[in-house]
N, C-alpha and C positions, 0 to 999 in steps of 0.2 A: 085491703081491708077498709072498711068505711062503715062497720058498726061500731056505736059508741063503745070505747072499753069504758071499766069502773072508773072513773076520775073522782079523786078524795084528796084534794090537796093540802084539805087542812086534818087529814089523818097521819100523826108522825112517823108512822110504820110505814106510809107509804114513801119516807127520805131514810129509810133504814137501809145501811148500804150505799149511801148516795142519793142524787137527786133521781125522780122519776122517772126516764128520758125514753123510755118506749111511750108513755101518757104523753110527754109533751110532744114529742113526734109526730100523735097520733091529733093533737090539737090543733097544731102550725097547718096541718097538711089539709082539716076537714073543719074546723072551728077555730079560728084562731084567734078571734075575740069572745069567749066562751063564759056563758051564765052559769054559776057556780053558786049554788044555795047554802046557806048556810043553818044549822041548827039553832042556832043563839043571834040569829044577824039577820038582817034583813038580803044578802045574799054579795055577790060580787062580780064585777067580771074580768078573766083570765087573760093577759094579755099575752101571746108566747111568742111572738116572731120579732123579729132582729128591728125592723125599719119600726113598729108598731111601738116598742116597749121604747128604743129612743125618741121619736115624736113626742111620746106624753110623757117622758121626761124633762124635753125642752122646753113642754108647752105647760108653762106655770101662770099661765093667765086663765087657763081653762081646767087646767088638774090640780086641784090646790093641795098641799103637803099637811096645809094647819088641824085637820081635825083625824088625824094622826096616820101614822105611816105605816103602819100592823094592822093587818084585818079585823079584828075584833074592834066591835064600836061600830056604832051608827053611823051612815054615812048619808043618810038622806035629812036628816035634821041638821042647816049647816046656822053654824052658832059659835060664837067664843067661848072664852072664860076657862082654856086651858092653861097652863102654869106652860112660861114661856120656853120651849126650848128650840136651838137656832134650826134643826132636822125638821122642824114641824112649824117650820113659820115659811110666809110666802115674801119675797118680795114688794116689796121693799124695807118690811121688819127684818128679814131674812138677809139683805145685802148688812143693816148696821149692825148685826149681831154677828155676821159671819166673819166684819172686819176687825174685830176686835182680837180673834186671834191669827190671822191670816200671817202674819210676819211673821211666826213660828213654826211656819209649813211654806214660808217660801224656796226655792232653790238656793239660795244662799245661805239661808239658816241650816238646812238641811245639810247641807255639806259640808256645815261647820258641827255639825253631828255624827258625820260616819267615823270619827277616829275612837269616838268614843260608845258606839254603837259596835263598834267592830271587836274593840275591847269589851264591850259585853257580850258580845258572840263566843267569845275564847272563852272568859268568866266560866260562861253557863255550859262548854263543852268539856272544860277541866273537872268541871262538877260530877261528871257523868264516865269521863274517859277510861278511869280505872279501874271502873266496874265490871265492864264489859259486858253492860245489860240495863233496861233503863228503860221508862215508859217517855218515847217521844212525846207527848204530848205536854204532862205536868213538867215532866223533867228537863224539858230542851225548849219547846216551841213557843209554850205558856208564857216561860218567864220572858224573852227577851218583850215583847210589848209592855206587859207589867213592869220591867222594870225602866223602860224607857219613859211610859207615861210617866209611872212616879216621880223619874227624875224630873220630867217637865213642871209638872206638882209641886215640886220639892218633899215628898212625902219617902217615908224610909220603904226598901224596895218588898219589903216582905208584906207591908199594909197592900202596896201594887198589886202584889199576886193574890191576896185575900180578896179584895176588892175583885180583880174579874175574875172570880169563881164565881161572887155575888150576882157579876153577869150573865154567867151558862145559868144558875138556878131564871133570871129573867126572861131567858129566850126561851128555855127549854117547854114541852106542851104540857100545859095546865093538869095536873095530876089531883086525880079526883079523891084520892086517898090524902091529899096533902094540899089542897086549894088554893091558900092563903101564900103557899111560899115565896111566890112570882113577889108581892106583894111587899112580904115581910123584907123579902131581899133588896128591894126597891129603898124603902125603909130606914135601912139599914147602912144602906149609902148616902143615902142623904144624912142621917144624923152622923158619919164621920166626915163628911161633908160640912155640916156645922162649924164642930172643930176647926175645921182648917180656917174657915170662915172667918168664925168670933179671934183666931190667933194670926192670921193675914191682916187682918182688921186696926188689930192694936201695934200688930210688930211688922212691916213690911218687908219683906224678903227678895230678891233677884230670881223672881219663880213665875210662872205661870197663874197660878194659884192669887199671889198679889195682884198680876194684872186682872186677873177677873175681878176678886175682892174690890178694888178699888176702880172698877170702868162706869164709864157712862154713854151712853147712846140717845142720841139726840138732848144731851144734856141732863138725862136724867140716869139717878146713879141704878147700876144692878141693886135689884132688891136681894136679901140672903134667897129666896127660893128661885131666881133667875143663876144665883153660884151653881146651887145645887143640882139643878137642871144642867149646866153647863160641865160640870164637874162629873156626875150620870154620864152625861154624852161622851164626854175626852176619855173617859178608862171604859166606857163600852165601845164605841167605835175603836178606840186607837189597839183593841185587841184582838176583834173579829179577825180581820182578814189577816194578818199575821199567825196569829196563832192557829187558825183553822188553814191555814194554804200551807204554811211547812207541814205540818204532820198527814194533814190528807193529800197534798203534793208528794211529799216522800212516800206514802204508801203507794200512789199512782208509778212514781217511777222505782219502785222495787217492785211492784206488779207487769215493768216495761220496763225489762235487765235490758237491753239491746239499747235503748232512748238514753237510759242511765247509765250505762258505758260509754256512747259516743259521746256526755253531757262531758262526764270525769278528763277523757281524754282529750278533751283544750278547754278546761272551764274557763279560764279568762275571756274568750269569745262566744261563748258559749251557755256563759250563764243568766245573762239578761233575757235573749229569747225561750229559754227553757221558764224561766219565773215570769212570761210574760202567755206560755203555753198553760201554766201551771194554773193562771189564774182565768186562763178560759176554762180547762177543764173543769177544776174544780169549783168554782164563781161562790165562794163562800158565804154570800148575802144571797139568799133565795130569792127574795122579792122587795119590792117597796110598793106601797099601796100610796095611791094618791084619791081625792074626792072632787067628782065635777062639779066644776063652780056654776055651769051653764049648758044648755045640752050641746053635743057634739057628736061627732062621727069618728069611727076607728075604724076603718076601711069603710069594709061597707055596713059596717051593725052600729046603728044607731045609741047614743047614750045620753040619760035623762041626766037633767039637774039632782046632782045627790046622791049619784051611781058612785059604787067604791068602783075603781080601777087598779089594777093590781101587774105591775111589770114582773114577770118572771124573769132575770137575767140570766138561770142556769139554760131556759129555754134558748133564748138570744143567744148565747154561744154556742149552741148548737145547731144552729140553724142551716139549713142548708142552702141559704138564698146568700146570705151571708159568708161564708166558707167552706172552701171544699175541703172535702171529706171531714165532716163536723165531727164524726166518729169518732175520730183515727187519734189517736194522742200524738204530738209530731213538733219536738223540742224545736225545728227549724222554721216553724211555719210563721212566714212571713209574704204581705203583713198578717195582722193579728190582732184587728181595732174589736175588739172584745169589750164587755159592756160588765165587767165584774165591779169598777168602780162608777159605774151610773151613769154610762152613756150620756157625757156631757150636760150640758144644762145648770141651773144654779144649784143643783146640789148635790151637783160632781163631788164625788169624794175631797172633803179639804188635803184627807193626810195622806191621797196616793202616792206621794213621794217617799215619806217619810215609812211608808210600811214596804213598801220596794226595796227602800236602803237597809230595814229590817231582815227581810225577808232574804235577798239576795249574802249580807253578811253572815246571816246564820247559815243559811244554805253554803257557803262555802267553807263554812269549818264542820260541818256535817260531813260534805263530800272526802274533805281533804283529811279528815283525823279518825273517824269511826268505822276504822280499815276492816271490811268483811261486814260492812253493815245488812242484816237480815231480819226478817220478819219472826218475829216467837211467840207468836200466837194471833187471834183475830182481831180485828180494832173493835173499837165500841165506839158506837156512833151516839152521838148527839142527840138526844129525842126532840129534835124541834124541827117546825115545819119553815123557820125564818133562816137560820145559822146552819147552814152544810157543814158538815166536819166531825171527826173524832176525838170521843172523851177522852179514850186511852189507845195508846197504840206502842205493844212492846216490842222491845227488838231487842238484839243481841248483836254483837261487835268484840273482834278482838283487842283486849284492852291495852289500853296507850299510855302514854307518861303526858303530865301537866306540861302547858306551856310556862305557867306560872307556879309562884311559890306557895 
């Protein structure tokens, strides 16, 4: 086949169910650096294959992150005067803002986290266990990143998980019946955001939150709208791929009982490479858009100063130059150098560690306690064309006794 299908990437029916993977299939193999217009935009282009979408993630001297990482927005007027956040700044604004919290995403810190991560794994599975029925997604997968950012915050855990709902209303596609919400939710974070602010400010605390409050970079102090931007970022990032990998991972492997039986049956060896499968399959960040600072080449298609550039990562892990049988869902597939946290570069995921330790803690008190765990009903997916992953997703299990009191 070598006729154009429909391609509509920024239509969110077309991530309904998952990402679009007969469309990108169709792009890797015949356009692979693909002009994609836009209604509201001046247009963009597609990037889908494995080698292509790393490159111009590396190359931050030529694809700049600063005039934003979302398709929407101009990308040929290139200019400042955005409210600083560290996702959207280039090097070397981007290296002093990155280091301000890097020590809390080291290996070492991290590890000084799993015992108490792992006890929030239990927490949120006693929550659920007696029921024997329960919406994976609010009920299990949600909380643990919300309640972990909070703890890094210092903020009480229930504000956590208000706050990233704040975030689906942000990703979610622009609802024409309701315009403003993206907006209002934005909003809405920042002004709790304030709070923590003006009370970090006067009272300093062994938190996250103080060390923002009170940082400087290059000797000058964070301004209150550079917290807030910061604070935005730590509870949206640090609950995308968490929350969206357990619940659309576990659908994947109760839709692949044979994967999921062989996972069960030695999870101690077996449970990193399946959460390292989980995050090709499902590559819960759609895309990042970056803006050419100067014209360049991506393979062989030409790109002007000012061109949006748009890495699809769900495309990259599908790729078939990349790995065989890209299809195939395949808990053992090693290696696995998969491109879900941003294929290298300066703005490689900071908190890939920290949502791994996440993610695999929770995943095994899933496996190990929610005996007969099944599907009861269909999931409801996400309406966004940025965030792969389901709203809700029910299931049913037979019911268990607390680990705790």
């Amino acid at each position: 086949m070598s006729t154009l299908p429909r391609v509509d990437l920024l239509d969110a029916a077309a991530f309904d169910g998952g990402q679009p993977h007969e469309t990108f299939a169709w792009l890797r193999d015949h356009d692979p650096v693909h002009w994609h217009d836009e209604a509201d935009g001046p247009g963009f282009w597609a990037v889908t294959r494995y080698d292509d979408v790393k490159a111009v993630g590396r190359d931050a001297e030529t694809f700049s992150s600063a005039y934003g990482i979302m398709i929407p927005g101009s990308g040929g007027q290139l200019g400042g005067g955005a409210p600083r956040m560290m996702i959207t700044m280039d090097p070397p604004d981007h290296t002093g803002f990155r280091q301000l919290v890097v020590p809390e995403f080291l290996p070492n810190a991290v590890r000084e986290m799993v015992p108490q991560i792992s006890e929030l794994a239990t927490q949120i599975v006693d929550g659920v266990i007696e029921r024997g029925e329960c919406d994976l997604v609010t009920d299990v997968a949600g909380l643990m990143p919300s309640y972990v950012i909070a703890e890094m915050l210092g903020i009480p855990h229930a504000d956590g998980v208000a706050l990233y709902d704040l975030t689906e209303t942000i990703h979610s596609t622009r609802d024409p019946d309701d315009p403003d919400a993206g907006m209002r939710a934005v909003m809405e974070m920042l002004q709790y955001a304030h709070g923590v602010w003006e009370d970090r400010r006067a009272t300093p605390r062994d938190d996250l939150s103080t060390t923002l409050a009170h940082a400087t970079v290059d000797g000058e102090p964070l301004s209150e709208l550079d917290f807030g931007m910061w604070f935005l970022l730590l509870v949206d990032a640090g609950g995308d791929t968490t929350r969206n990998l357990v619940a659309t991972g576990m659908h994947a492997l109760l839709e692949h009982p044979d994967q999921l039986a062989f996972v069960c049956d030695d999870l101690d060896s077996r449970l990193n490479p399946m959460v390292e499968e989980l995050l090709r399959w499902v590559s819960p960040v759609v895309y990042m858009r970056r803006t050419a600072l100067r014209p360049a080449k991506i393979g062989d298609t030409h790109i002007a100063e000012g061109d949006k550039v748009v890495m699809y990562y769900g495309s990259a892990n599908r790729d078939p130059r990349a790995f065989d049988a890209p299809d195939v869902f395949d808990v053992t597939r090693r290696p696995n150098d998969h491109v879900a946290f941003g294929g290298g570069g300066p703005h490689f995921c900071l908190g890939a560690r920290l949502g791994r330790a996440e993610v695999q803690a929770l995943l095994r008190e899933v496996l190990t306690r929610l005996d007969g765990l099944r599907l009861a009903g269909e999931p409801d997916w996400l309406a966004s064309t940025f965030i792969s992953g389901v709203r809700h997703l029910p299931v049913e299990f037979r019911p268990g006794t607390r680990s705790t009191g």
